[in-house]
N, C-alpha and C positions, 0 to 999 in steps of 0.2 A: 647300360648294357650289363652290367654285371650283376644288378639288381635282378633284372629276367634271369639271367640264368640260376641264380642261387633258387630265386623259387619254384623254375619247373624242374630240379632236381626231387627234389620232396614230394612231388605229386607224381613222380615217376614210380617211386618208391610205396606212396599208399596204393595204385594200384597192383603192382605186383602181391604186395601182402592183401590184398583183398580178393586176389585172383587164387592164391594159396588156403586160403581160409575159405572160399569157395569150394576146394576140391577137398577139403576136411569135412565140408558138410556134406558134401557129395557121399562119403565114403561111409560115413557115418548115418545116413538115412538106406543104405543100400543093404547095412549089415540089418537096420532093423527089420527091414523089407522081410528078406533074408528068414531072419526069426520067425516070423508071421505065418511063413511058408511052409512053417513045421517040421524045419529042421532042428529041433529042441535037443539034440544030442550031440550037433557040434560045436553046440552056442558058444561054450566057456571058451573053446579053442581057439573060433572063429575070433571072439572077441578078443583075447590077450592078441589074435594074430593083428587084429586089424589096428588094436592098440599100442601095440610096437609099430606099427606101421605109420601109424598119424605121429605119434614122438619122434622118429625115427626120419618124416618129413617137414616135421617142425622143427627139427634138429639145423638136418641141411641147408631148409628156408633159413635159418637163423645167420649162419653160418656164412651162408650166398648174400645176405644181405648186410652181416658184416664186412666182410671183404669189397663190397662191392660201396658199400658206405666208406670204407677207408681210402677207397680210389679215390670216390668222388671228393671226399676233402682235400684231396692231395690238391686235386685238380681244383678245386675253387683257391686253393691257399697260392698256386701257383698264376691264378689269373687275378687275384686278389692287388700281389705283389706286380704284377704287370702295368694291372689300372692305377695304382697309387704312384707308381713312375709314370704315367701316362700324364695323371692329373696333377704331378708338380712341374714336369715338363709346359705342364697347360698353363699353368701359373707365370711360369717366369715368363713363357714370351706375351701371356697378356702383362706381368708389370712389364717387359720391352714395350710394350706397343703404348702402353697409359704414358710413361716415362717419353715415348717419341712424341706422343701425343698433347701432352705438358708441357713443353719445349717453352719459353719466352719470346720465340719471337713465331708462333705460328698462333692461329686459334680456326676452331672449328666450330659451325655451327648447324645441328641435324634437326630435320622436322621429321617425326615418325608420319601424318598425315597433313592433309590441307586444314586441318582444325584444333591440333596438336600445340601444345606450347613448343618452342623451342628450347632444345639440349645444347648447352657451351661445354668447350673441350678445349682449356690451352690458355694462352695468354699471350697479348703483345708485347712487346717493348715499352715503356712510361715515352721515351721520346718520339716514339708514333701520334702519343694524344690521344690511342684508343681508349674508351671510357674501361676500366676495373668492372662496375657493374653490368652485370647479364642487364639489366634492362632498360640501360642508356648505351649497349654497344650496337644496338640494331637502328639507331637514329644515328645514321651515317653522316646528316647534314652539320651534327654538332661537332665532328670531329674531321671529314674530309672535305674538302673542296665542294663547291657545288656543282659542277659538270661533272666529276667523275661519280659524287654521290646519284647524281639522277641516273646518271646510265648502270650504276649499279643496281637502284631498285628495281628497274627495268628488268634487267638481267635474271633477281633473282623471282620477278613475278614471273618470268617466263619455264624458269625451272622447274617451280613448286606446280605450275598449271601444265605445262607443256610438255616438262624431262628434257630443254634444250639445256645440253652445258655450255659453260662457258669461262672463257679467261681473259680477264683485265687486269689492268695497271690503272692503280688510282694512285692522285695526290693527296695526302692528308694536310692539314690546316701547317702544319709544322714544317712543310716540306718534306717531307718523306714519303719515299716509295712502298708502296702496298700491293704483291700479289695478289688475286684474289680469284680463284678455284669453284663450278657450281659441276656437280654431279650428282646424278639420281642411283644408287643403287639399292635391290632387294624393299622396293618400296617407298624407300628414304632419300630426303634431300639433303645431302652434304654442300656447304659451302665452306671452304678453305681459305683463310688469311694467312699468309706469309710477309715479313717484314725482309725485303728483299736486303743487300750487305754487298759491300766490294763488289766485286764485276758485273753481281748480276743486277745490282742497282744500278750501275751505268748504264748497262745492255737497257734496263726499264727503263732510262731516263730517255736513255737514245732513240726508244719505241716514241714515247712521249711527244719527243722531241720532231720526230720523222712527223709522229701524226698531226703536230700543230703545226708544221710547214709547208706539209700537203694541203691542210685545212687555210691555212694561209695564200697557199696556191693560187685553189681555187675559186678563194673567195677574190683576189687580184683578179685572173683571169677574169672574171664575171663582171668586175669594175669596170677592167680597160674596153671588157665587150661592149659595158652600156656607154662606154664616152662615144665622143662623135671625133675622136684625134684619134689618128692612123697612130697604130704605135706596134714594135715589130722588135725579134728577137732574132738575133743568125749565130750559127756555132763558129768555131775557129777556123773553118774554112774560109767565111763568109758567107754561106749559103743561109736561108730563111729558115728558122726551126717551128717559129710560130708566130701569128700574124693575129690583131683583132678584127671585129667587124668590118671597124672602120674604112682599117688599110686592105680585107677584101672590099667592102663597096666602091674603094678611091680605084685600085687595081682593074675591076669591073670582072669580077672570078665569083662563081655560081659559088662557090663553097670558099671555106677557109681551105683544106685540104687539097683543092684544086689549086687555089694561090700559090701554098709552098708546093706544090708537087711541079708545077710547071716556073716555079721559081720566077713568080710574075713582079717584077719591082717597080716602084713608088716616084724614088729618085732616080733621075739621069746616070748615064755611065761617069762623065766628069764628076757629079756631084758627089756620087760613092767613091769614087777614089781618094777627091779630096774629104771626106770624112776619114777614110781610112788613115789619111796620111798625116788628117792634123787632129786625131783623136789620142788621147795617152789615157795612162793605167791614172792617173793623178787627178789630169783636168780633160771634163769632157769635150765633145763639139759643140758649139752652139754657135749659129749663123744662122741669117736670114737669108733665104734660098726661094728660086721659083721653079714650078713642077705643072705637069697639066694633069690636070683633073676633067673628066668627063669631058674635053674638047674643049676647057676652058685652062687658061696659063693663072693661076693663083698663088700667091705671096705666102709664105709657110716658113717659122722659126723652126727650125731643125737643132734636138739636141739628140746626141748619140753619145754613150756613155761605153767604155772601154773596158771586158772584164776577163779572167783568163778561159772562160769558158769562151767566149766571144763576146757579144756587144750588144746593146740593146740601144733601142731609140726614140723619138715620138716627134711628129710636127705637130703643130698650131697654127689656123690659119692667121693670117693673120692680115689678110687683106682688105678685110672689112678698118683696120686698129690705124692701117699705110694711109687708107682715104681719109678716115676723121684728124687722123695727124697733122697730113697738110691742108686739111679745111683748118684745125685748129691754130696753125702759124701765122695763117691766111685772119683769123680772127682776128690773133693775138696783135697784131700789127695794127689794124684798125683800134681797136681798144685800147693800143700805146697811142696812135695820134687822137684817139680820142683826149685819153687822160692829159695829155701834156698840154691840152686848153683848160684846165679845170684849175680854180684858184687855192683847190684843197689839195696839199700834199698827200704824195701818195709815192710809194716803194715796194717796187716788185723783188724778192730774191728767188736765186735756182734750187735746186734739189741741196746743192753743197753749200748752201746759206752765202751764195756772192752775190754782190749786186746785175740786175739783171733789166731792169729797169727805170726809170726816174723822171720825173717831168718839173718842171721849171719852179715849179712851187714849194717843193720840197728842197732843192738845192737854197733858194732864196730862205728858207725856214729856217735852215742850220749852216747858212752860210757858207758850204763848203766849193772849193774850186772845181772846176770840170777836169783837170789832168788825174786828180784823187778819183773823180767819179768815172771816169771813162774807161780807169782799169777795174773795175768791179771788185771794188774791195770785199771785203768778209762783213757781215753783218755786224759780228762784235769787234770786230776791228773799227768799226765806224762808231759801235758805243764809244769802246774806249778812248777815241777821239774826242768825240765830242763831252765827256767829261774829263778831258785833261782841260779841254778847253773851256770848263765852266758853263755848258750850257745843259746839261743836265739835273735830275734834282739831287739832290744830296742824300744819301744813302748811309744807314750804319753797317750796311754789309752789300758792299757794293757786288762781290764774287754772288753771293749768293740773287742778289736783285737781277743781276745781268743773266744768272742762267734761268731763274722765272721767265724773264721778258723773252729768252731763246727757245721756251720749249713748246711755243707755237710749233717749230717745224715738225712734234712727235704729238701733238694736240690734235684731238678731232674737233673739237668745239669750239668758236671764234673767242679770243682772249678782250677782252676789252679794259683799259686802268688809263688814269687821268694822272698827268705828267704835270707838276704844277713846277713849271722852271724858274730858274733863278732871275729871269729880266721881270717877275711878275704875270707871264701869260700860262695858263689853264690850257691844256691840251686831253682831247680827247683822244685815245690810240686805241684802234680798232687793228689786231693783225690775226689774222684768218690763213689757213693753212690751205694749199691749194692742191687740186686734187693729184696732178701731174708732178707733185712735188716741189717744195719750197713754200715761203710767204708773201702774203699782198700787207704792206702796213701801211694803214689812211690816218693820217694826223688831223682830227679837227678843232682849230683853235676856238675854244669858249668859252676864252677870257671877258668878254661881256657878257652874255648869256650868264655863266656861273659866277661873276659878280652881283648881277641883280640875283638871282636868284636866293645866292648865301644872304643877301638883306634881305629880300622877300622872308623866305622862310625863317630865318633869327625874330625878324619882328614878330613873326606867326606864334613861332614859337616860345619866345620871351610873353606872346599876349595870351598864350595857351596855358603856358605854365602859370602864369602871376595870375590870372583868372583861378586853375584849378587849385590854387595852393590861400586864396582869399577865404577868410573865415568868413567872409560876407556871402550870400547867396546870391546868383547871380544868371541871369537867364535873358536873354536877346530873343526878339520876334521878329519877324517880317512884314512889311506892309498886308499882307497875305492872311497874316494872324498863326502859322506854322513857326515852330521856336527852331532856332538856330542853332542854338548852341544854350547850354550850363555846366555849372561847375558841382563839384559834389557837394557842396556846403546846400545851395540851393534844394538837392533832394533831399542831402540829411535829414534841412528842416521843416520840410514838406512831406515826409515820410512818403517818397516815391521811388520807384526803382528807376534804373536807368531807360530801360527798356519803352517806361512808361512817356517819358521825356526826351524820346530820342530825335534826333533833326528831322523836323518834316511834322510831327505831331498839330492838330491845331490847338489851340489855345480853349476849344469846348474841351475836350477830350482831357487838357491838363484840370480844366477845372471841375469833373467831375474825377478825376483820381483823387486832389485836393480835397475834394468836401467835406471827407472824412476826418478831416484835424480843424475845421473850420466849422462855428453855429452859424455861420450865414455867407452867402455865398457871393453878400452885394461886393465884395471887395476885388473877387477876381472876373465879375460882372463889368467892375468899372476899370479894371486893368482890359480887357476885352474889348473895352469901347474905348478906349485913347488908342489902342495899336491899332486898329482897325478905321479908324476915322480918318475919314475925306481932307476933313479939314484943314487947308494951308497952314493954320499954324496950329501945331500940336502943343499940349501945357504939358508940365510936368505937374507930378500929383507926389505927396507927401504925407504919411500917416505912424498912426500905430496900430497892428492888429495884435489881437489875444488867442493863441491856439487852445481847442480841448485838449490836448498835451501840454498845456500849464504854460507854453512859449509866449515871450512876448517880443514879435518883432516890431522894426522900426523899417518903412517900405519906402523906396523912390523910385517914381517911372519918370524916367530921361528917356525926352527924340532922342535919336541917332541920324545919322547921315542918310542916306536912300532910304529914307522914309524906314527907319528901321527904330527901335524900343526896346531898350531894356529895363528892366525889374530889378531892383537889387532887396536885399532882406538881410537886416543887419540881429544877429539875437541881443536881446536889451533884456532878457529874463535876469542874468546873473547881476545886473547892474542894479535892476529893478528892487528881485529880491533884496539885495543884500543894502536899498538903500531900506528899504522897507523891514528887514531884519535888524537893522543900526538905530531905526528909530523906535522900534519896540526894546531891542535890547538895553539902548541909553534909560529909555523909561522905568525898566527892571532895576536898572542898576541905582539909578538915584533913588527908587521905593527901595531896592535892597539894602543902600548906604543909609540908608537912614533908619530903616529899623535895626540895621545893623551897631549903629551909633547909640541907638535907643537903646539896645538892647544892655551892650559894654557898660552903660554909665549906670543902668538899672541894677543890672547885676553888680558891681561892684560897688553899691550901698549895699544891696539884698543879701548878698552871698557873704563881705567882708564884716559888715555890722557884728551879725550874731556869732561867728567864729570867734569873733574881740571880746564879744562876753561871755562867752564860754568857757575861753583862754583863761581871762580875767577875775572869772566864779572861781576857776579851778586852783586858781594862783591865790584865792580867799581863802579855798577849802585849807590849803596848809599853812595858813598862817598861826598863831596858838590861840590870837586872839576868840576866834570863832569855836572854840573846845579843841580837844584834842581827839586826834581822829586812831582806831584801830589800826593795828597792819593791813588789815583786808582792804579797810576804806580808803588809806593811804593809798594801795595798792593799784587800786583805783580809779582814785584822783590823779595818780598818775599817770595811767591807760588814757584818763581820756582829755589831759592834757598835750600827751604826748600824738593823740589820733587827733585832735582837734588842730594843732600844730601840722601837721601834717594835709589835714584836710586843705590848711591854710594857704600851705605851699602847692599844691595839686589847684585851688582856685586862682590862686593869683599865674601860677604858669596857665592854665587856659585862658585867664584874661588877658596874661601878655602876648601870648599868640592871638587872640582875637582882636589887640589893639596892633598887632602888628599886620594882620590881614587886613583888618579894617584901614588901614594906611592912617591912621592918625597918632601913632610914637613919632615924639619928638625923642632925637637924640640932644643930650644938655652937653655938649662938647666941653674938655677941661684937660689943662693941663696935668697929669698925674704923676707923682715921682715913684719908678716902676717898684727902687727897693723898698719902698713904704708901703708901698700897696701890696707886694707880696707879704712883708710880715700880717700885713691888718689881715689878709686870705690867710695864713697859716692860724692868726688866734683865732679866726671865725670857725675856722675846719678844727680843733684844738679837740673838742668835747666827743663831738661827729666822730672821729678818727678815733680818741678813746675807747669809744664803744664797740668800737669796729676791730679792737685789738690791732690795729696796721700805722704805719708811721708812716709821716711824710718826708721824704727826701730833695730839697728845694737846688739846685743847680744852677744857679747864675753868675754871670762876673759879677764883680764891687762896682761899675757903674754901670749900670744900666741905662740912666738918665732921666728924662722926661719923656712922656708919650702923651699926645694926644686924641681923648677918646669918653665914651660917658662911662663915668667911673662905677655908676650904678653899674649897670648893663655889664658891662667887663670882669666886675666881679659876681655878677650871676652868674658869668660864662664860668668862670676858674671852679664858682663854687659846685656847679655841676657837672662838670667835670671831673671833680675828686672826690666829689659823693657818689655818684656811677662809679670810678674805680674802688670805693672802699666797699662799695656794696656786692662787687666781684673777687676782689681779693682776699687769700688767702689770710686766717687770722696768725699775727706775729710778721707779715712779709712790709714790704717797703711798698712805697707811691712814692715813684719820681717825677717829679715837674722839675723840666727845663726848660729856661727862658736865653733868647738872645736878639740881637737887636742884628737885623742884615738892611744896611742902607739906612730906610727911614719906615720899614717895615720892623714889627713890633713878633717874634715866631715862639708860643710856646709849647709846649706837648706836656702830656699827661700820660701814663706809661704805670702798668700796672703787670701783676704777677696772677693773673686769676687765668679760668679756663680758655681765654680765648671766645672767642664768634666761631660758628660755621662760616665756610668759602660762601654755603650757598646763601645764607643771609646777611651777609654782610651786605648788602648793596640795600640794602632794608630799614637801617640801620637807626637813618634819619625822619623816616616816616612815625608819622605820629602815633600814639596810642601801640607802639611797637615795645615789645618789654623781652630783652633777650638775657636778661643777668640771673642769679639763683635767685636773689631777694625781690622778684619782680620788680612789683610798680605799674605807675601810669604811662610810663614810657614816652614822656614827653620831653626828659631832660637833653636829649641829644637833637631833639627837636628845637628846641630854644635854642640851646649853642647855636644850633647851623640859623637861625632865623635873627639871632644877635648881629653872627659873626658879618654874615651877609649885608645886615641890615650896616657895618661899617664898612661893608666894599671887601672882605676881606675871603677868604676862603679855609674849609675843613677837610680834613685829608684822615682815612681812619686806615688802620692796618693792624691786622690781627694774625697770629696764628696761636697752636691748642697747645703748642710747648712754651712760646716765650711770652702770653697775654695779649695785651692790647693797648697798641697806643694810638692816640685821637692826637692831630697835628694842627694850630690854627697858625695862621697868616694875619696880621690886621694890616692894613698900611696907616699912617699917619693921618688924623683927621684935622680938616678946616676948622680955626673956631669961629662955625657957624653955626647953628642947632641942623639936622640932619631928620627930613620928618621922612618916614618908613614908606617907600612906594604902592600903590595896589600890586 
């Protein structure tokens, strides 16, 4: 508004000055006119006249339009100030109204059209469960109930199409009440959530509440119309409020309306009053009553139930339930004198588990007297009995056994367990739940029966198992030529499936599964014709077959009894082979042993000769006789006395291992005096040790005694033993050997100061050609010890770590003086 008026002000004003300037021109073309006319003598006059006159109206104009200009300001500054109070007043109650609008517990949702996105305004509560995001709050189903959500969406399709408002109370998933508001105005669809709070959430629960028990109502009402039982309600009068079909059909009233309006009733005048009188707020009426129905007198359970509004009721008929009853007593009687001829016990109980009835075979079963049975005792009152009295079975949880056996009376499906009593008789207990309530229990004794049977089946079963657990294979046939039965050994070695051999199969049909591990088929040909054959007396047959699977069975067809034949197949492969394996192998070994033998005594002229003259040239070379030799030649001579020396000992330990695999060392057993024998080992090792810059440190008692053993061989042992530790140790450090004597065992160790063995080779140690020390080698010395020490029955024990060296442990025990030759 204020915008229009400021600019038609201004256009008000250029016309006036254009209406002014108009009459300037006017005034101005009239004097020239004027001139023209030849009035040339008042020109000057005219003209100052007319030119004070246009100044003079220029003046005025100026003047009028300042003043008039100075209004109009006045008046815009005044309506200026008017609209600026207008538009902050605008202001505040739109923030009131965004602020009302933003509330937490309300929210609004507007559709400008039917194609419009939706606008939110507001928010609910978090314990509502309405979703935060715009565009999970319009999927009502996630957050409300489903009955109220559907009738919501309903709702609001009817608003956005239709412009019907509307107002609901919805339940949300959390239990909370939910307003909810749909109006159309100036084109738009408002729909309103409010999170209802104190009273007025009661008041919504209580709508709620009204509507599901109306809804409840009617849906009752619509039941009791579709039953076929009169059922009827009267106020605190007593008079009828509402009646269903039923009780108008029974009545004989064209309508329900008509029933209560003429107040047409059901029962007798006696029968209502005694309803009336023996009905209470606590416990209803319920009697059996008779009434006439369509001109017939009918049997009817009457319950009428007592409330402060008044009372409600319903009969059943139940006349048809009176006839089958005593047709049923009328049975039941017959079917007592039936059973009471029956040699099978048998025990009827009631609904309250007493006895109810019993016939002669069952008193006789459990021995009990007629005075105990006559009063119907309690069903577990009669367990209990009869295991005080030992004639039940014995039980580790007898409470719990006793109320298995009772929950027949709550059991829909007949119970059936086998009572295996203490005199030795087998009872089969059948107890069966009866429909009128209570149980029938039928004892039948099958102490014979379940005797044979437990032998039947044990032998069966003892003949099933020892059959399927035979490494033998093994297969029965029938006169028939159809197989019987087999064990899994028989398919293993037949390479057939079960399937293939299953009862009933013929014996063509196995023999064509067969063929396949089989070159020729004459063999289950002529198994084929012993089972099959006529002939009064059937042979037995005996053989060997060779499967193409390299098997070699061993086969016997045995008659059987009813003309029946079994097959057996024993595998003979491993026995076969391995006799056949033993006789090549013996072969190898005696060609092995003997060029083995060849070989040892070959090489030990071959190998030992020429070392001895080598040794022996070199041992010339420095004599003086033969010249005298340079330093360099000396040098030498002694290199390759010293390698040749050496060769010496690396030949003769392989020959000694080779005479020791070969098994022909003799050990020369001798009694040896230990302290002697160590000195002779300390001056052999003397020169050795020199070299080596390391000492020997010798540890034994002053007697030691005698030991017997090959003194050769023992002092190999010591000697390699101390040559391995001197070829590890430290130069300047000690080698201890200590000896002692435990029992009639001989224990020394060797014990050195050098780097130690790895953990991980240590276990290595004794294998041959193994060399773990700095100064190498052949690595055979720890091989000889262990192949000596053994070779006396005795044992080596090594133990090393990288701080304290290594020390090698022997064992010998005391030897036979016998000679002791080396085993293979």
């Amino acid at each position: 508004m204020t915008r229009d008026k400021i600019t038609r002000r201004p256009s008000r004003m250029t016309a006036l000055a254009a209406r002014l300037w108009a009459g300037v021109c006017l005034v101005t073309s009239g004097g020239e006119a004027f001139a023209a006319d030849g009035f040339s003598g008042a020109l000057l006059q005219s003209s100052e006249v007319i030119t004070l006159a246009v100044l003079a109206g220029a003046g005025a104009a100026a003047t009028i339009s300042a003043v008039w200009l100075s209004r109009q300001r006045g008046r815009a500054e005044v309506e200026n100030r008017d609209l600026t109070a207008m538009i902050a007043d605008a202001n505040q109650r739109v923030a009131r109204l965004q602020a009302l609008l933003t509330e937490k517990d309300r929210r609004i949702v507007v559709w400008e059209g039917p194609h419009e996105r939706p606008e939110f305004i507001g928010s609910l509560p978090t314990e509502t469960g309405a979703p935060v995001e715009d565009r999970d709050f319009l999927a009502f189903g996630r957050w409300i109930k489903a009955h109220s959500a559907a009738a919501l969406d309903q709702a609001i399709d009817r608003l956005r199409s239709r412009a019907e408002s509307f107002d609901l109370i919805v339940d949300t998933l959390r239990g909370e009440i939910v307003e909810v508001q749909g109006r159309v105005s100036g084109g738009r669809a408002f729909v309103r959530f409010v999170a209802l709070s104190n009273l007025r959430a009661e008041l919504a629960e209580a709508r709620l509440e009204r509507d599901r028990l109306r809804t409840a109502l009617v849906g009752l009402h619509a039941l009791l119309d579709a039953t076929e039982l009169p059922v009827w309600q009267r106020g605190t009068d007593g008079k009828l409020i509402w009646v269903n079909e039923a009780y108008r059909n029974a009545v004989e009233a064209r309508t329900v309306a008509e029933a209560i309006a003429e107040g047409r009733e059901f029962l007798p005048t006696i029968t209502r009053e005694k309803i009336r009188a023996g009905a209470t707020y606590d416990v209803p009426f319920r009697d059996t009553l008779s009434a006439v129905v369509h001109g017939n007198r009918r049997v009817f359970e009457v319950i009428d139930a007592k409330t402060t509004q008044g009372s409600a009721g319903l009969a059943v008929d139940v006349s048809a339930v009176e006839g089958v009853r005593e047709e049923l007593a009328r049975t039941l009687k017959s079917h007592a004198e039936t059973l009471d001829q029956l040699t099978t016990p048998v025990a009827i109980f009631d609904g309250n588990q007493r006895l109810e009835f019993y016939n002669q075979a069952f008193q006789r079963l459990w021995d009990l007297d007629t005075a105990t049975l006559m009063r119907k005792p309690d069903n577990g009152e009669i367990l209990d009995r009869l295991r005080e009295r030992g004639k039940l079975p014995e039980q580790l949880n007898w409470r719990q056994w006793r109320e298995q056996a009772l929950s027949v009376y709550q059991a829909i499906d007949t119970q059936t367990d086998l009572w295996h009593l203490p005199n030795g008789q087998t009872l089969r207990v059948v107890a069966t739940a009866r429909p009128q309530g209570g149980a029938t229990w039928v004892f039948e004794n099958l102490t014979e029966r379940v005797d044979l049977e437990t032998r039947y089946n044990t032998l069966v079963h003892v003949q099933g198992e020892t059959i399927d657990h035979l490494s033998e294979g093994v297969s029965v046939f029938g006169p028939d030529g159809r197989i019987r039965l087999s064990n899994p050994a028989f398919r293993a070695l037949w390479g057939v499936t079960e399937a293939e051999v299953k009862p009933g199969t013929h014996i063509k049909v196995i023999e064509q599964a067969c063929a396949a591990s089989y070159d020729s088929a004459d063999g289950w040909k002529r198994f084929a014709q012993l089972i099959t054959s006529f002939d009064d007396e059937r042979p037995s047959l005996r053989g060997i077959l060779e499967l193409r699977t390299g098997l070699i069975l061993d086969f016997n067809v045995i008659p059987l009894p009813n003309a029946q034949t079994m097959l057996t197949f024993v595998d003979m492969t491993d026995s076969v082979r391995v006799e056949r394996a033993l006789k090549e192998k013996n072969e190898a070994l005696q060609m092995a042993d003997a060029l083995k033998n060849d070989f040892v005594q070959h090489v030990s002229y071959e190998l030992r000769s020429p070392l001895t003259n080598i040794i022996g040239f070199a041992d010339l070379l420095k004599t003086p006789a033969f010249g005298t030799l340079t330093p360099r030649q000396a040098e030498y001579v002694d290199h390759i006395a010293t390698s040749s020396s050496l060769l010496l000992t690396i030949v003769n330990d392989i020959l000694d291992l080779a005479t020791v695999d070969a098994g022909i060392v003799e050990l020369d057993l001798s009694e040896i005096d230990l302290a002697e024998f160590l000195d002779e080992v300390a001056l052999h090792m003397a020169d050795r040790l020199q070299e080596s810059g390391v000492t020997l440190s010798i540890e034994a008692p002053d007697k030691l005694g005698r030991f017997t053993a090959d003194h050769q061989r023992l002092k190999q042992i010591f000697i390699k033993l101390i040559a391995n530790a001197a070829n590890v140790a430290p130069e300047g450090s000690t080698i201890r050997l200590t000896c002692r004597r435990e029992g009639m065992d001989f224990v020394f160790a060797v014990k050195d100061n050098g780097p130690g063995i790895p953990q991980e080779v240590i276990s290595s140690v004794f294998n041959r050609f193994e060399s773990h020390g700095a100064h190498g080698g052949a690595g055979l010395g720890l091989s000889i010890v262990e192949s000596f020490v053994t070779l006396h029955r005795g044992s080596v024990a090594i133990r090393s770590s990288e701080t304290e060296g290594t020390e090698v442990t022997c064992r010998l025990p005391s030897g036979e003086m016998r000679q002791i030759v080396a085993a293979e």
